[in-house]
C-alpha positions in Angstrom: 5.5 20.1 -10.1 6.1 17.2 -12.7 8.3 14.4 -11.7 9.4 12.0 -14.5 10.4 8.5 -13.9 12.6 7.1 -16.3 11.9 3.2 -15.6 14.7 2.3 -18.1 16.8 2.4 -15.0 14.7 -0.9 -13.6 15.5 -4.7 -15.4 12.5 -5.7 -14.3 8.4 -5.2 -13.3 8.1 -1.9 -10.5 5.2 -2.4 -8.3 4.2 0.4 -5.7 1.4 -0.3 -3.4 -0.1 1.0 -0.5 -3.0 -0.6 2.5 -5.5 0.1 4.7 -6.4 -1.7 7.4 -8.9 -2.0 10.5 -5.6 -1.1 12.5 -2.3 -1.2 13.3 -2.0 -4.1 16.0 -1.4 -7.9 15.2 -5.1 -8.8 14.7 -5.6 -6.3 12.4 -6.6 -7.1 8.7 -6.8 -5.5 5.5 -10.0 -3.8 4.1 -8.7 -2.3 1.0 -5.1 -3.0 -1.8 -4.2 -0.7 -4.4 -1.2 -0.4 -6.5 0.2 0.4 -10.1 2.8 -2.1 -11.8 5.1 -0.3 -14.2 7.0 -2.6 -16.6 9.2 -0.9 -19.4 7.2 -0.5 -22.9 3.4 -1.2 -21.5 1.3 1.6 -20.0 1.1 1.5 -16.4 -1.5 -0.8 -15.0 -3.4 -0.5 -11.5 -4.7 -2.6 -9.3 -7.5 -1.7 -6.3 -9.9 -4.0 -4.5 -11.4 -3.9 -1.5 -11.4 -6.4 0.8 -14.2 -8.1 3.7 -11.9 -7.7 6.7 -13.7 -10.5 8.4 -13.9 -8.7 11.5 -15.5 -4.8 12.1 -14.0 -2.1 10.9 -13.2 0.6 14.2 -14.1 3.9 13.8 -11.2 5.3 14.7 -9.8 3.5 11.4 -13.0 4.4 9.6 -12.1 8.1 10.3 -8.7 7.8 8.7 -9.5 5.9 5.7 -13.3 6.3 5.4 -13.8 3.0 4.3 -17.2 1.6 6.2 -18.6 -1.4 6.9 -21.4 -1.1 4.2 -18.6 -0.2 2.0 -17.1 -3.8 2.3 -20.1 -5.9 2.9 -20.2 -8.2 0.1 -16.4 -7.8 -1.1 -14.0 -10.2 -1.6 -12.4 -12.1 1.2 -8.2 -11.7 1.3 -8.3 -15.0 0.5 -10.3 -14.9 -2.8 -7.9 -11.8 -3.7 -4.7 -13.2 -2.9 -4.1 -15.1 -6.1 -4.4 -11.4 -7.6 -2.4 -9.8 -5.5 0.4 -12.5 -5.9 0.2 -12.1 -9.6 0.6 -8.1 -9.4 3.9 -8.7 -7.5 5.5 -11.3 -9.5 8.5 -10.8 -10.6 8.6 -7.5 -9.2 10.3 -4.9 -7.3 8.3 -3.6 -4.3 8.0 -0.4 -3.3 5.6 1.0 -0.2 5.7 3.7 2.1 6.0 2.3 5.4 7.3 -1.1 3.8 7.3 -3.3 7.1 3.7 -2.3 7.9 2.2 -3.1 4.4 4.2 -6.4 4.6 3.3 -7.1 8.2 -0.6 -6.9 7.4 -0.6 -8.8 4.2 1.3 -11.7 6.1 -1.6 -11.5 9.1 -4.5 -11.5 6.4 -2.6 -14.3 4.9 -1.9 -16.1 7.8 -5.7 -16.2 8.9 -6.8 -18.1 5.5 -4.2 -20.5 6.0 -2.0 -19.3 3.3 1.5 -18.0 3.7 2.6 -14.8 2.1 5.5 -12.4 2.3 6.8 -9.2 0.2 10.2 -7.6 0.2 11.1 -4.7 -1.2 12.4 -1.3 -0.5 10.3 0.9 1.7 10.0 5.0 0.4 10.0 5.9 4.0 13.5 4.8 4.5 14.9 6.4 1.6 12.9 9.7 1.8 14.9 9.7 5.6 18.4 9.0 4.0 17.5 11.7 1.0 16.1 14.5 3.3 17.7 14.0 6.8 17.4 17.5 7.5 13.2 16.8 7.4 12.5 16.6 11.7 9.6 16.0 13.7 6.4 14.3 13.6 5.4 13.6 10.4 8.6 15.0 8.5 8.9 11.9 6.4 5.3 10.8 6.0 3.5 10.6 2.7 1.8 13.8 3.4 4.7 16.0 4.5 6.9 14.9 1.7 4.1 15.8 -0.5 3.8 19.1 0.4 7.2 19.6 0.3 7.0 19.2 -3.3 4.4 21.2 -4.1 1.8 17.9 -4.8 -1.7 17.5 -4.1 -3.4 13.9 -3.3 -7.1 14.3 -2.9 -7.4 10.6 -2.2 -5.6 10.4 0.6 -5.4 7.3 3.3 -6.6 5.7 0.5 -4.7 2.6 -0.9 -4.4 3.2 -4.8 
């Protein structure tokens, strides 16, 4: 299935993104970014580093993502990407699957280098619930099972670009 997305609709700068992280809880930190800015007459451009969490990486996270520790020895702290990642987004409107998450993560990685950062946007898991309400259970509404609703493949999945 091909989707087309007319960006004309959009005044200004689309960002999508996506994380992965050592976890879900509140001392949790990212380990990898990934996004593609789309601005109206310029090709698409993306965006993927990733990141020394600055503490280990659980297995139980390793196993979804499969991002190791050896993998991010010798990356780039959040704090030496963070001037990157506040370029992508400027002047942008933010999309992510699972919005509050994403945000939530980037604020605690933030917050430990002393920095303060927050994104808004509109989260795909929201509107994928308002435009198939009829989708139930576990999983219904996740970047998978929307997926294979429509027929789409994503080899590179629980990845972040």
């Amino acid at each position: 299935m091909h989707i087309d997305l007319d960006l004309a609709i959009f005044e200004q700068p689309v960002v999508v993104f996506d994380t992965e992280t050592t976890g879900t809880g509140r001392t949790d930190r990212l380990v990898e970014f990934g996004g593609i800015r789309f601005e109206e007459g310029r090709a698409p451009v993306a965006f993927a580093t990733l990141i020394h969490p600055g503490i280990s990486i659980p297995w139980q996270a390793q196993r979804v993502h499969n991002i190791s520790e050896s993998m991010v020895a010798g990356q780039p702290s959040f704090e030496q990407v963070l001037p990157d990642i506040e370029d992508f987004f400027a002047g942008a409107l933010v999309f992510a699957h699972n919005l509050s998450f994403d945000a939530r993560l980037l604020r605690q990685s933030a917050e430990v280098t002393g920095s303060a950062f927050d994104v808004d946007g509109l989260c795909t898991v929201r509107l994928a619930r308002r435009v198939h309400p009829e989708r139930r259970g576990r999983g219904a509404h996740s970047l998978s099972g929307l997926a294979s609703m429509y027929g789409l493949q994503n080899p590179e999945a629980h990845r972040a670009l």
